[in-house]
gemmi code that builds the backbone of each chain (N, CA, C; Angstrom):
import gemmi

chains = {
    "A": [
        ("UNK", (4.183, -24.539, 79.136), (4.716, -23.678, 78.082), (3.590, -23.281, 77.132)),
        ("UNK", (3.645, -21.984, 76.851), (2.372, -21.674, 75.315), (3.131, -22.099, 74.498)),
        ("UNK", (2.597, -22.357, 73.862), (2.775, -22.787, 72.053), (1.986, -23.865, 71.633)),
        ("UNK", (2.112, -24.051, 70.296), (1.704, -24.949, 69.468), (1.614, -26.246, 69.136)),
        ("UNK", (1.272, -27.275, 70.017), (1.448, -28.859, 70.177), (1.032, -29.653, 69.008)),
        ("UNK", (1.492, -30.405, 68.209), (1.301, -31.502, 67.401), (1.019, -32.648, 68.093)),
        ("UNK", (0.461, -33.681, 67.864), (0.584, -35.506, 68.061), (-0.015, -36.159, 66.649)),
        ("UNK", (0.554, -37.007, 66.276), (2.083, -37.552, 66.899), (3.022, -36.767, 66.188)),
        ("UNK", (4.101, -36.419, 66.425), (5.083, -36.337, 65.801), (5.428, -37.141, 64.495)),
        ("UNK", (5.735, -38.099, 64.535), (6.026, -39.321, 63.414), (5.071, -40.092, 63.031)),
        ("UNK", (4.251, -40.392, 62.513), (3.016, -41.632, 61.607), (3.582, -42.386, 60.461)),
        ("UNK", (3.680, -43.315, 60.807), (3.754, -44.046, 59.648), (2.750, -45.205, 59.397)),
        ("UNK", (2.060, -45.424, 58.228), (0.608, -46.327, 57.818), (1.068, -46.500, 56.348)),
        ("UNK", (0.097, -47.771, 56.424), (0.159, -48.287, 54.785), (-0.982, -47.045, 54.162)),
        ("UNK", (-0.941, -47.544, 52.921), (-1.777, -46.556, 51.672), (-3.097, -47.491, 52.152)),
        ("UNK", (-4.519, -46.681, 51.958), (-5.393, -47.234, 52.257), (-5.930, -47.010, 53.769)),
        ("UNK", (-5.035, -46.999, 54.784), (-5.316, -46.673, 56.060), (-6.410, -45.232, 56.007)),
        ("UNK", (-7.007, -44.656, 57.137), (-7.099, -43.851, 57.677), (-6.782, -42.611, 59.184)),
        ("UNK", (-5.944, -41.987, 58.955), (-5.489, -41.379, 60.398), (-5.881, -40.115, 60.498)),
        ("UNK", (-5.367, -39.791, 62.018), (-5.859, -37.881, 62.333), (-4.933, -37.416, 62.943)),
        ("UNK", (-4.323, -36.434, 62.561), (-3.523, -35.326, 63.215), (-4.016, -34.436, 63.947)),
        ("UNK", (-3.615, -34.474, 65.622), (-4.438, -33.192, 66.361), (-3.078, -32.217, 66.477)),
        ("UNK", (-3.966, -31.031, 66.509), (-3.134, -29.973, 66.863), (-3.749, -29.050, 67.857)),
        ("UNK", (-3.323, -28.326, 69.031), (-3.859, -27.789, 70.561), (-2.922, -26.344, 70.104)),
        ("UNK", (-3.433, -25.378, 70.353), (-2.713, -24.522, 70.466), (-2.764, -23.529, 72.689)),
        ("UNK", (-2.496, -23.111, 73.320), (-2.809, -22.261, 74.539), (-1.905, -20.785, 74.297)),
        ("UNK", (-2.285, -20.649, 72.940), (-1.886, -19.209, 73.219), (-3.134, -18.155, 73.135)),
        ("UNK", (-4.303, -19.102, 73.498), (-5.517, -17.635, 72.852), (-6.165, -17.202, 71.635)),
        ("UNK", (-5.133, -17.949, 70.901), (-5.353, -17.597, 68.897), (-7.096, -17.727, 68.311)),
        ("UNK", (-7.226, -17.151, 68.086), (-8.748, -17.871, 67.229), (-8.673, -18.028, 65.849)),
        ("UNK", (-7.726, -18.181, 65.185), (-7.273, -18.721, 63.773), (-6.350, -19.559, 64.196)),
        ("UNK", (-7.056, -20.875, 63.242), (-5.840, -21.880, 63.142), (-5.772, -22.386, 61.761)),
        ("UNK", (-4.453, -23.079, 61.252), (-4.067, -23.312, 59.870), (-3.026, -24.476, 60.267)),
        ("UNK", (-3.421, -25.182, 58.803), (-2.814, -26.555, 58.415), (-2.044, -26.329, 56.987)),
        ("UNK", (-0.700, -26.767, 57.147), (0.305, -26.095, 55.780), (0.749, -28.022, 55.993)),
        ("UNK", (1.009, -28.127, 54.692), (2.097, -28.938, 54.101), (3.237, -28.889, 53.649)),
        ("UNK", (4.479, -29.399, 53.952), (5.516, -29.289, 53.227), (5.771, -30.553, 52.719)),
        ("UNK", (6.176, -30.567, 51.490), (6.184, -31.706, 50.674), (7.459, -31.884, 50.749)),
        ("UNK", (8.210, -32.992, 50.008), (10.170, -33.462, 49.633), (10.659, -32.352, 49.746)),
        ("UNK", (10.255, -31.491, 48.422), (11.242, -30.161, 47.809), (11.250, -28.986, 49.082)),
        ("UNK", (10.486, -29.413, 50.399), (10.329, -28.563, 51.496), (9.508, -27.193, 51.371)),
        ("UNK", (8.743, -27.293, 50.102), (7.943, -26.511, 50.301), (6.428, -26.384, 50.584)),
        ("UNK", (6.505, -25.043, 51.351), (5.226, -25.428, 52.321), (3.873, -24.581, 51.524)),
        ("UNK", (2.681, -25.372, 52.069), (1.754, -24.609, 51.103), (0.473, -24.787, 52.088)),
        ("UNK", (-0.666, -23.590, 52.259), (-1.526, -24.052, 52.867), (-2.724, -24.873, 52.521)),
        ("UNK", (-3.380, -25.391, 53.333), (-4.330, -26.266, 53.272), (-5.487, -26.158, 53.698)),
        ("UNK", (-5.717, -25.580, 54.696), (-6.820, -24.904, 55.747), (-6.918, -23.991, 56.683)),
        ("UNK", (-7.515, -23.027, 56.350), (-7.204, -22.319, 57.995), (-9.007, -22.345, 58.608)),
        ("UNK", (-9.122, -22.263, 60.089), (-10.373, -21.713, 60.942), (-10.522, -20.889, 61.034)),
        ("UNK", (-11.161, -19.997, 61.545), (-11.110, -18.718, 62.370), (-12.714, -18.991, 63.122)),
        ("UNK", (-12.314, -18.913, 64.817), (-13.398, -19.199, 65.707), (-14.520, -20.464, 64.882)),
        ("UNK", (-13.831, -21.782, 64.930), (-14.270, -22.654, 64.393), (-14.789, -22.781, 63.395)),
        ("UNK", (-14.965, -21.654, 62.474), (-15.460, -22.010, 61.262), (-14.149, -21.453, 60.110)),
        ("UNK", (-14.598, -22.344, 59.281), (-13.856, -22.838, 57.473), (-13.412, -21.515, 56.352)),
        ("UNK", (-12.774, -20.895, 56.635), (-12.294, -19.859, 56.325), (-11.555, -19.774, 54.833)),
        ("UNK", (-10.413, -20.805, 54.804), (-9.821, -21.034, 53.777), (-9.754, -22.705, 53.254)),
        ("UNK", (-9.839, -22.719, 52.167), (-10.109, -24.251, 52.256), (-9.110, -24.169, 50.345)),
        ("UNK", (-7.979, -24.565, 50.640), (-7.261, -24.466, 48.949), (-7.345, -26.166, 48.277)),
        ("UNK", (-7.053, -25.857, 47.723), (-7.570, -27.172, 46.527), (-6.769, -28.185, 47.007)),
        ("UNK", (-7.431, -29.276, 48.275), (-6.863, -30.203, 48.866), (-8.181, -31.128, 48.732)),
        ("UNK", (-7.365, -32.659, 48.314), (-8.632, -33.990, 47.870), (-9.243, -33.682, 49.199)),
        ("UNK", (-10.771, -34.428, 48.674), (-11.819, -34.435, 49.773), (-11.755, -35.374, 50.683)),
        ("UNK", (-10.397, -36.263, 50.577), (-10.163, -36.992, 51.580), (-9.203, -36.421, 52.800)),
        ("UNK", (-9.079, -35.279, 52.668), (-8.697, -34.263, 53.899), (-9.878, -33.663, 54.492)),
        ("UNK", (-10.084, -33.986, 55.928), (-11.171, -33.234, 56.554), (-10.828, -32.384, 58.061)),
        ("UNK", (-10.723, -31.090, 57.810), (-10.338, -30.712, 59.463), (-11.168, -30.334, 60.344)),
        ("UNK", (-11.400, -30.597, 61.481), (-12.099, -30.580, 62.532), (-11.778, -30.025, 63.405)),
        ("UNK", (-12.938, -28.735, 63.935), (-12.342, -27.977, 64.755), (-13.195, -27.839, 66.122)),
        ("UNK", (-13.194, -28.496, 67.260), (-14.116, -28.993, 68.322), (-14.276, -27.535, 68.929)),
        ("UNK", (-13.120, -26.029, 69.063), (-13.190, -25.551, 69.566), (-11.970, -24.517, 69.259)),
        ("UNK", (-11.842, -22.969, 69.415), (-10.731, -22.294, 68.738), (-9.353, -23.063, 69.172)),
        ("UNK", (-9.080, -23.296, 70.798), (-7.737, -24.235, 70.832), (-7.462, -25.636, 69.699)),
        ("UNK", (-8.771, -26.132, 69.322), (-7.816, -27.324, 68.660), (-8.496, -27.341, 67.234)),
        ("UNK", (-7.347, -27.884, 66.252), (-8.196, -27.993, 64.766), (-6.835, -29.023, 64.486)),
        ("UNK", (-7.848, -30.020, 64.289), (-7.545, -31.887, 64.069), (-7.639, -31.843, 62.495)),
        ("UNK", (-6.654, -32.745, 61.646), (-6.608, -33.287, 60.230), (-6.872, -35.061, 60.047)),
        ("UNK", (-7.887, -34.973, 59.571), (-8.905, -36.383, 59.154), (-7.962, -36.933, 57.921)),
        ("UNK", (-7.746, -37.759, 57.956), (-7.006, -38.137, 56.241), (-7.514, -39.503, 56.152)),
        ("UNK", (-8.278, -39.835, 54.821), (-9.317, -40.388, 54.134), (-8.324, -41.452, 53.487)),
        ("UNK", (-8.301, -43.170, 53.412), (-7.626, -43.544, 51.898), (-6.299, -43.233, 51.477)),
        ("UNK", (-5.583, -43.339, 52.759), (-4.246, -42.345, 52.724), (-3.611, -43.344, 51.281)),
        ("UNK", (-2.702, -42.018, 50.505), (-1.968, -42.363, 49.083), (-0.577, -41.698, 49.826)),
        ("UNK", (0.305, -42.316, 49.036), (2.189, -42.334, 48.807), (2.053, -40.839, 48.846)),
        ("UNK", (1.222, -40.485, 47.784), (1.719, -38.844, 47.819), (1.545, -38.054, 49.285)),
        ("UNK", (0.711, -38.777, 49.729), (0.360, -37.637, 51.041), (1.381, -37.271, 51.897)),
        ("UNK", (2.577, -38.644, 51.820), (3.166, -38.806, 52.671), (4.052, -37.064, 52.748)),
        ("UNK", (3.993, -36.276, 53.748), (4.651, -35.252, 53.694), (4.840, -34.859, 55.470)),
        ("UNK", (5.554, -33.379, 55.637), (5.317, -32.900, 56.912), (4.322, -31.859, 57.295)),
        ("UNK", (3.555, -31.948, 58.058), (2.419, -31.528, 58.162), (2.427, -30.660, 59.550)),
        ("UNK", (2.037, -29.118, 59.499), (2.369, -28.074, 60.013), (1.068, -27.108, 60.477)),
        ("UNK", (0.574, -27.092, 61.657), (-0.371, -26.853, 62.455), (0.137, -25.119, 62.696)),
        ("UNK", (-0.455, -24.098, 62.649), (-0.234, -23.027, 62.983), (-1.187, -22.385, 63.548)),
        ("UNK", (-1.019, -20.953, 63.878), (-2.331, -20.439, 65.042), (-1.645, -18.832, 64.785)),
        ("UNK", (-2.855, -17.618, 65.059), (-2.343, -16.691, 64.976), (-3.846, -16.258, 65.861)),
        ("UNK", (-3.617, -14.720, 65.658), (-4.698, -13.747, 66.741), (-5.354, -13.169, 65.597)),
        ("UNK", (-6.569, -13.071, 64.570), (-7.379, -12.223, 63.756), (-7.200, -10.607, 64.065)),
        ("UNK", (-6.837, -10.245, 63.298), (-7.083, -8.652, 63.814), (-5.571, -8.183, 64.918)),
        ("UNK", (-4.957, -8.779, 65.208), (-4.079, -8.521, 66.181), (-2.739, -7.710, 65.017)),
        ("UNK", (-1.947, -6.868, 65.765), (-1.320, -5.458, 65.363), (-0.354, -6.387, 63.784)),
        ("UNK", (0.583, -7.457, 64.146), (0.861, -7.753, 63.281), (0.366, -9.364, 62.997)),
        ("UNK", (-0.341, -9.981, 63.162), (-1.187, -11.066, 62.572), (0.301, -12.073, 62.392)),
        ("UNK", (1.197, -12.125, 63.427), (2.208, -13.062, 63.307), (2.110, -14.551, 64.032)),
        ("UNK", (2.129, -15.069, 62.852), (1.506, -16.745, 62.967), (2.847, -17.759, 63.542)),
        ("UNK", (2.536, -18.736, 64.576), (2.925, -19.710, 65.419), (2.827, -21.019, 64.700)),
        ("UNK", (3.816, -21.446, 64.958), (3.640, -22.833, 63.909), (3.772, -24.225, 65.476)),
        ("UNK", (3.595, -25.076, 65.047), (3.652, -26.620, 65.970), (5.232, -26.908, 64.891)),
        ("UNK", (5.368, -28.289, 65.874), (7.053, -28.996, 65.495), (6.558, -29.316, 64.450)),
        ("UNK", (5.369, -30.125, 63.863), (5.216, -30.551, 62.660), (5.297, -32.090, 62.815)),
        ("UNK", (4.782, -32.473, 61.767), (3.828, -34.293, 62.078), (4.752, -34.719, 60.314)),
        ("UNK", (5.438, -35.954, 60.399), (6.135, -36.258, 59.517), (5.465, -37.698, 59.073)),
        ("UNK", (4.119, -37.200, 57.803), (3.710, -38.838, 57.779), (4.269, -39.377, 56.383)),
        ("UNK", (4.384, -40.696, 57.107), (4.620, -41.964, 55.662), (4.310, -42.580, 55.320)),
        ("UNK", (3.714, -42.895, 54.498), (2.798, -43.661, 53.875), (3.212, -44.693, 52.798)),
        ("UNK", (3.381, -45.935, 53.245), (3.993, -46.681, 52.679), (2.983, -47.723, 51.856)),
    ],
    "B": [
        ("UNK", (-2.554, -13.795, 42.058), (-1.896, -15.003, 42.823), (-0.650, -14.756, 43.319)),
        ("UNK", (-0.445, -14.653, 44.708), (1.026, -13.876, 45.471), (1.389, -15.289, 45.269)),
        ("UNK", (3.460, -15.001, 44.366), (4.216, -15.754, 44.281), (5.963, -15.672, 45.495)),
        ("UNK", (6.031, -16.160, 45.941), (7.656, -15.919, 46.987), (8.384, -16.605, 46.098)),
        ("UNK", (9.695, -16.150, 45.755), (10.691, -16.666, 45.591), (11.605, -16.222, 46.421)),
        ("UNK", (12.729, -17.314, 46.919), (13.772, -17.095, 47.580), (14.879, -17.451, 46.874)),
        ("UNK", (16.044, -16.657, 46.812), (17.134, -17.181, 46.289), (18.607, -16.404, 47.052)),
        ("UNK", (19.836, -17.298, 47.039), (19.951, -18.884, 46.314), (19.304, -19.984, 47.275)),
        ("UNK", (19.083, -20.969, 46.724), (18.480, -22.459, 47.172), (19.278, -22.801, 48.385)),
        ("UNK", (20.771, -22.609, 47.838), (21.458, -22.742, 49.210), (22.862, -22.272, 49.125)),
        ("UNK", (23.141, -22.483, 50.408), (24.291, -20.749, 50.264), (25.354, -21.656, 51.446)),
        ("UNK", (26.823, -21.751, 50.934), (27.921, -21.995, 52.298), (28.873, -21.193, 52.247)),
        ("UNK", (28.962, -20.952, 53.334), (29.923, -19.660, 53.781), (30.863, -20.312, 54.762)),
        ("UNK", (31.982, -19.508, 55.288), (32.803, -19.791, 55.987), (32.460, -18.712, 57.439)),
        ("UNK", (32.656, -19.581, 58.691), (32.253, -18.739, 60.058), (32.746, -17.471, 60.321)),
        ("UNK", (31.969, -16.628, 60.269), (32.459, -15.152, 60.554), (32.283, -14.273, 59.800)),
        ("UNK", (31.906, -14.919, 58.452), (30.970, -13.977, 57.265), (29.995, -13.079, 57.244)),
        ("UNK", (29.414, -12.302, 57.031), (27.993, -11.401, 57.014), (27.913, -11.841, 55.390)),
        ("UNK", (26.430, -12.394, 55.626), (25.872, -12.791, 54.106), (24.438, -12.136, 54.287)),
        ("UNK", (23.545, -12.345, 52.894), (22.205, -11.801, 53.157), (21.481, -12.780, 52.140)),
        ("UNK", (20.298, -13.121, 52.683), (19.683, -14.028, 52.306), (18.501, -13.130, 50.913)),
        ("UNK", (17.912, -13.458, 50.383), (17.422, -12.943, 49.478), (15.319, -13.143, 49.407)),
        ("UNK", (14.672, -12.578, 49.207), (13.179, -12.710, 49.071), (12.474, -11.910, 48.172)),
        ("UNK", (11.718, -12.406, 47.176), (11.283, -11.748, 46.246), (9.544, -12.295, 46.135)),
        ("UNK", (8.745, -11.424, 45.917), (7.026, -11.500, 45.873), (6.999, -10.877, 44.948)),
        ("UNK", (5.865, -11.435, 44.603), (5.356, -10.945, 43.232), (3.891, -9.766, 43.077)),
        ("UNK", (3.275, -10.073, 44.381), (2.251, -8.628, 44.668), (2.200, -8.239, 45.886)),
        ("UNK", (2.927, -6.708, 45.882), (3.164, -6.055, 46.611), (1.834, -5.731, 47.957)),
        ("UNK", (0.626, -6.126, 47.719), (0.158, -5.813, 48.312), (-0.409, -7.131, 49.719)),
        ("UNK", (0.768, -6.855, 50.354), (1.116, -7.754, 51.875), (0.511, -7.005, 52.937)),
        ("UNK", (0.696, -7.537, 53.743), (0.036, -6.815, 55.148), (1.754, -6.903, 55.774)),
        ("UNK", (2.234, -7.853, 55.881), (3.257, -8.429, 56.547), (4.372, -9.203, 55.782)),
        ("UNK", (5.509, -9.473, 56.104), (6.274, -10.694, 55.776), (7.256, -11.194, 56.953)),
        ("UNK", (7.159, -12.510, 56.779), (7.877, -12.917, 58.181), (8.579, -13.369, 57.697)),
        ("UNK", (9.890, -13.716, 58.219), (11.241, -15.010, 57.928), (11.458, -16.007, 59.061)),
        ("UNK", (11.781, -17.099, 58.454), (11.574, -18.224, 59.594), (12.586, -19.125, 59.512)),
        ("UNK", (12.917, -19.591, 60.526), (13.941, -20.639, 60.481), (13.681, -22.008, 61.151)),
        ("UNK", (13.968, -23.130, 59.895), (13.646, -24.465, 60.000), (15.069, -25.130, 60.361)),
        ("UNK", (14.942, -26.129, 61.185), (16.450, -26.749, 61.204), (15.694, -28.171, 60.848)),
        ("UNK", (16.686, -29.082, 60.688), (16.476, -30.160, 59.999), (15.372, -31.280, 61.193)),
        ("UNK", (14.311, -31.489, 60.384), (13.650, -32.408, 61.219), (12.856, -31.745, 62.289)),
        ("UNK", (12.729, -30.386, 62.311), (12.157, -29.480, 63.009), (11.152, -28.511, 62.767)),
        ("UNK", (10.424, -27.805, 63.500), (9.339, -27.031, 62.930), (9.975, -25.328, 62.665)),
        ("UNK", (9.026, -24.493, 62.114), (9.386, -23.429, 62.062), (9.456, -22.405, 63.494)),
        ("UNK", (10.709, -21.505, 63.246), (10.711, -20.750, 64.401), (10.671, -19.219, 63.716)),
        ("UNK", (9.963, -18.327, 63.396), (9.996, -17.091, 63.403), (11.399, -16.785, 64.185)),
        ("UNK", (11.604, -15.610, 63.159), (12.786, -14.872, 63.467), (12.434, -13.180, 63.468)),
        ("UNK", (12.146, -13.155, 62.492), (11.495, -11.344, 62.848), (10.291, -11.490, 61.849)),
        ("UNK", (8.936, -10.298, 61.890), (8.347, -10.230, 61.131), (8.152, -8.087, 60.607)),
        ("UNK", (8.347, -8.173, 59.686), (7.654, -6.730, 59.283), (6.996, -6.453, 58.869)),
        ("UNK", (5.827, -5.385, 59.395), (5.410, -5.126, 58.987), (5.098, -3.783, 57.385)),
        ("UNK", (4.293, -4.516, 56.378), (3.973, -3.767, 55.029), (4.523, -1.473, 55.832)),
        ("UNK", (4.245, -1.277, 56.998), (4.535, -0.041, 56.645), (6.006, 0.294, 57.536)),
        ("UNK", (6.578, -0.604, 57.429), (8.042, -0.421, 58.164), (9.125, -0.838, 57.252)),
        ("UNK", (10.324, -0.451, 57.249), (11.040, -0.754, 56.424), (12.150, -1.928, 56.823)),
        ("UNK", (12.551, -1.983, 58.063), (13.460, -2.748, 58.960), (12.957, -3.458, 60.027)),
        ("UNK", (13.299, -4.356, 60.591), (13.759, -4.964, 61.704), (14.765, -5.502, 62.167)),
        ("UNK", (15.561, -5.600, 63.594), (16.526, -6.195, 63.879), (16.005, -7.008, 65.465)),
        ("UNK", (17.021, -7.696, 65.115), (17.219, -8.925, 66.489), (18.293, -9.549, 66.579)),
        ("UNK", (19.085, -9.071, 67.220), (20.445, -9.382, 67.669), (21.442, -9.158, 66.262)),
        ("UNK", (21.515, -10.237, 65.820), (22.842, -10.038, 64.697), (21.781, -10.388, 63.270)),
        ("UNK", (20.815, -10.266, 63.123), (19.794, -10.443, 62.225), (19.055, -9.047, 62.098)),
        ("UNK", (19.026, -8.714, 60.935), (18.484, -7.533, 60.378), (17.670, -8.217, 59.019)),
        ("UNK", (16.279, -7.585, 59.204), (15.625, -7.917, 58.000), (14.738, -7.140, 57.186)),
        ("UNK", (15.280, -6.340, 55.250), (14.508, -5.402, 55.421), (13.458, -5.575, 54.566)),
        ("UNK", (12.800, -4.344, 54.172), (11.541, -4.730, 53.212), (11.167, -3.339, 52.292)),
        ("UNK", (11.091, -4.076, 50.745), (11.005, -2.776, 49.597), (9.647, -3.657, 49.372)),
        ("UNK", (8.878, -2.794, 49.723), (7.607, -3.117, 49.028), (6.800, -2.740, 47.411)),
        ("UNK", (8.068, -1.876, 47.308), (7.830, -1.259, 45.523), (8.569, -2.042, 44.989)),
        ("UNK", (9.362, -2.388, 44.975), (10.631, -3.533, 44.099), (9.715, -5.365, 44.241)),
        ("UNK", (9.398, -5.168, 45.465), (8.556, -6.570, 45.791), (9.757, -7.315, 46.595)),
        ("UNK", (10.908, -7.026, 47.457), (12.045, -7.784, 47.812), (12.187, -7.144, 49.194)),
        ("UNK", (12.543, -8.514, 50.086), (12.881, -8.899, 51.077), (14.481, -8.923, 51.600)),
        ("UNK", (15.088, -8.467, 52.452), (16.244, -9.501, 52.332), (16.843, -9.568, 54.224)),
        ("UNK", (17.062, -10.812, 54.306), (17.631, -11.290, 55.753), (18.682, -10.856, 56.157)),
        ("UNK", (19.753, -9.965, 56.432), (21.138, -10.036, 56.814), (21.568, -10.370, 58.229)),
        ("UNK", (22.200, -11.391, 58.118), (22.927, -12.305, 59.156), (24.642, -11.695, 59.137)),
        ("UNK", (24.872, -10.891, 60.429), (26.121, -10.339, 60.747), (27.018, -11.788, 61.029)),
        ("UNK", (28.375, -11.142, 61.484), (29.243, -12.394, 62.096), (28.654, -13.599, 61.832)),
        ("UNK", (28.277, -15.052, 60.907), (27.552, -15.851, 61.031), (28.248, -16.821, 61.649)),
        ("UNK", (27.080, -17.785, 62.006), (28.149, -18.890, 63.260), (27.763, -20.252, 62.704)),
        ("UNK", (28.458, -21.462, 62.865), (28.065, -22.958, 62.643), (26.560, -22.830, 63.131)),
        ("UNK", (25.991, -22.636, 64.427), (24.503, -22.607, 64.784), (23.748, -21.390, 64.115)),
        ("UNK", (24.082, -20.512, 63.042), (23.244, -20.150, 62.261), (22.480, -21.046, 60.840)),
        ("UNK", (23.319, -22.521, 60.601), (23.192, -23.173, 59.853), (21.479, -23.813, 60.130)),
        ("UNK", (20.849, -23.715, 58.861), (19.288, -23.958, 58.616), (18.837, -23.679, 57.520)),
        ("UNK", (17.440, -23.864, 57.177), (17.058, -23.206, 56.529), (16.014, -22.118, 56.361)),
        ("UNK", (16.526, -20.979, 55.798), (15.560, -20.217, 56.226), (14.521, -19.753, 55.086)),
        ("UNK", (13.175, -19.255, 55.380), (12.127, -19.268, 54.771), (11.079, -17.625, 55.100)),
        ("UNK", (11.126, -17.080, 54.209), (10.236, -16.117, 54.117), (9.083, -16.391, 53.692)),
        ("UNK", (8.097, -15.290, 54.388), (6.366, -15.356, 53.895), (5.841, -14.957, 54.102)),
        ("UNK", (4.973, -14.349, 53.282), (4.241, -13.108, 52.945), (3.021, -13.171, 53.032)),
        ("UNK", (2.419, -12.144, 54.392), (0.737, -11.977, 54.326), (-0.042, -11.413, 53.804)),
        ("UNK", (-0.797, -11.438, 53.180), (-1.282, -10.570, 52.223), (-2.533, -9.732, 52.801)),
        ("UNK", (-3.176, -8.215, 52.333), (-3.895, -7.495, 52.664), (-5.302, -8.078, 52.159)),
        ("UNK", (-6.149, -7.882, 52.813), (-7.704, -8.199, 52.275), (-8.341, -9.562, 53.362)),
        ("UNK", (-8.980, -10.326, 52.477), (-9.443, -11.179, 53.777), (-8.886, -12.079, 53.953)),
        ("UNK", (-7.963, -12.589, 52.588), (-7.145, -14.122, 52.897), (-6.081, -13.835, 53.906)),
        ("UNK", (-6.475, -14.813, 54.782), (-5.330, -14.921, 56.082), (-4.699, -16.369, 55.560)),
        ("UNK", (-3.826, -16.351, 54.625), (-2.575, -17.297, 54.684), (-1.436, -17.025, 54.341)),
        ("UNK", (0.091, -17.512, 54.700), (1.032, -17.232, 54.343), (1.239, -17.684, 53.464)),
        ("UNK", (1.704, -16.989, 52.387), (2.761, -17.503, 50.944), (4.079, -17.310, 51.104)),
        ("UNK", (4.339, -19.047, 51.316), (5.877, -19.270, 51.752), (6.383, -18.940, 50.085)),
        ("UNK", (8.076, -19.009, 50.140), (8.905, -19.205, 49.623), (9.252, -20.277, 50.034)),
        ("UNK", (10.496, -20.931, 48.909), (10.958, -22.525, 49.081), (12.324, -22.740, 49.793)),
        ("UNK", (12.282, -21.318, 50.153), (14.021, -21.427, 51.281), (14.928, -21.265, 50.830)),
        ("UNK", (16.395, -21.372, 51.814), (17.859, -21.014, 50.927), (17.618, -21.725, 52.280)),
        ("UNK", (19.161, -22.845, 51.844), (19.384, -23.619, 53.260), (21.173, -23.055, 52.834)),
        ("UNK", (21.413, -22.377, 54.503), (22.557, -22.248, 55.060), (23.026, -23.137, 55.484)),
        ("UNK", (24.059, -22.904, 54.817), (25.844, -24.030, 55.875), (26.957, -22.538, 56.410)),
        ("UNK", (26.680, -22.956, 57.527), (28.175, -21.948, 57.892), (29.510, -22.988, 58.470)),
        ("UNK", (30.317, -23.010, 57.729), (31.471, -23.791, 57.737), (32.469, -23.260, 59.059)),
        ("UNK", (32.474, -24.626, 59.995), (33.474, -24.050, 61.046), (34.985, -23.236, 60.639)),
    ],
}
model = gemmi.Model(1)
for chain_id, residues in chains.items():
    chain = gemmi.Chain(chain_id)
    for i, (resn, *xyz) in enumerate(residues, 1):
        res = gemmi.Residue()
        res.name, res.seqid = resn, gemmi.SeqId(i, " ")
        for name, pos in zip(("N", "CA", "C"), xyz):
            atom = gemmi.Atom()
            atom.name, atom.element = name, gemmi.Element(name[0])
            atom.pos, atom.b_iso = gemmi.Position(*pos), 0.0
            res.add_atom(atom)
        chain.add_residue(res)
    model.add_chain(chain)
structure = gemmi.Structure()
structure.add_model(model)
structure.setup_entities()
């Protein structure tokens, strides 16, 4: 199937840990983006790529780091994980330049941080 | 700074209703706006997107249009059904070089059997 793959789905770690969220996309995209949705379900971005390099980067602690090995995948590093982080975390992908620039999202990664 | 608001927060209707969901931005100057639908515990699924020089789209019993001078969006859901129940979420691309969406915070539907 194309689309947008997350792992894992569910994380749960104490505060203090460190984990990584990968995200794969096979649709071709050469932009990829990392959104958060917090409790109140709203979503906000965090990062996007475009052909592996750092495009958008919004005011997220420096203990978020994303890694992008290659346009299919762009991975989330999380540093010292805190309570607050705990949110759902939303991998997307789109085509640069393409007619309407309509962006693909993954199921989304639900971490908790206890 | 492009702002989305969606309203109402959340909306229940009874099955068989035509309701319309509501979207409001604050700078008109989008490339796009998409609407999306989240179900609980799930990721987003696009439902239609329009584009800044079109005024409409439809897909099946979903019509979604767009005033780009007023700054408003709005979803209309014909006949609605128990499996139209979610929440749905508009968001707006903006023109120039930033490629990110500015969500809105949703209206979560109940359609009452």
């Amino acid at each position: 199937d194309t689309a947008v793959s997350q792992t894992p789905k569910y994380l749960v770690t104490q505060m203090g840990n460190d984990k990584s969220i990968k995200c794969e996309q096979n649709l071709g995209h050469d932009t990829m983006y990392w959104y958060k949705q917090d409790s109140k379900k709203f979503l906000k971005i965090m990062f996007s790529y475009n052909n592996k390099e750092l495009i958008i980067n919004e005011t997220v602690p420096n203990r978020f780091s994303p890694k992008s090995p290659d346009k299919a995948h762009l991975n989330l590093h999380i540093n010292s994980l805190e309570l607050g982080d705990s949110a759902v975390y939303f991998c997307a992908s789109s085509q640069e330049g393409a007619y309407l620039n309509e962006q693909y999202f993954g199921p989304g990664t639900r971490l908790t941080v206890t | 700074k492009q702002e989305v608001t969606q309203i109402p927060a959340a909306l229940s209707v009874p099955e068989g209703e035509n309701l319309v969901l509501n979207c409001s931005f604050t700078d008109s100057a989008i490339y796009n706006l998409q609407w999306f639908r989240q179900d609980p515990g799930k990721g987003l699924t696009s439902l239609l997107l329009i584009q800044s020089s079109q005024r409409e789209q439809t897909s099946g019993r979903l019509n979604a249009s767009l005033d780009k001078s007023s700054g408003r969006s709005t979803l209309y859901i014909a006949a609605s059904q128990p499996g139209d129940s979610a929440t749905y979420l508009c968001a707006a691309f903006p023109q120039g070089s930033a490629r990110q969406l500015t969500f809105g915070s949703g209206t979560q539907l109940t359609v009452l059997p």
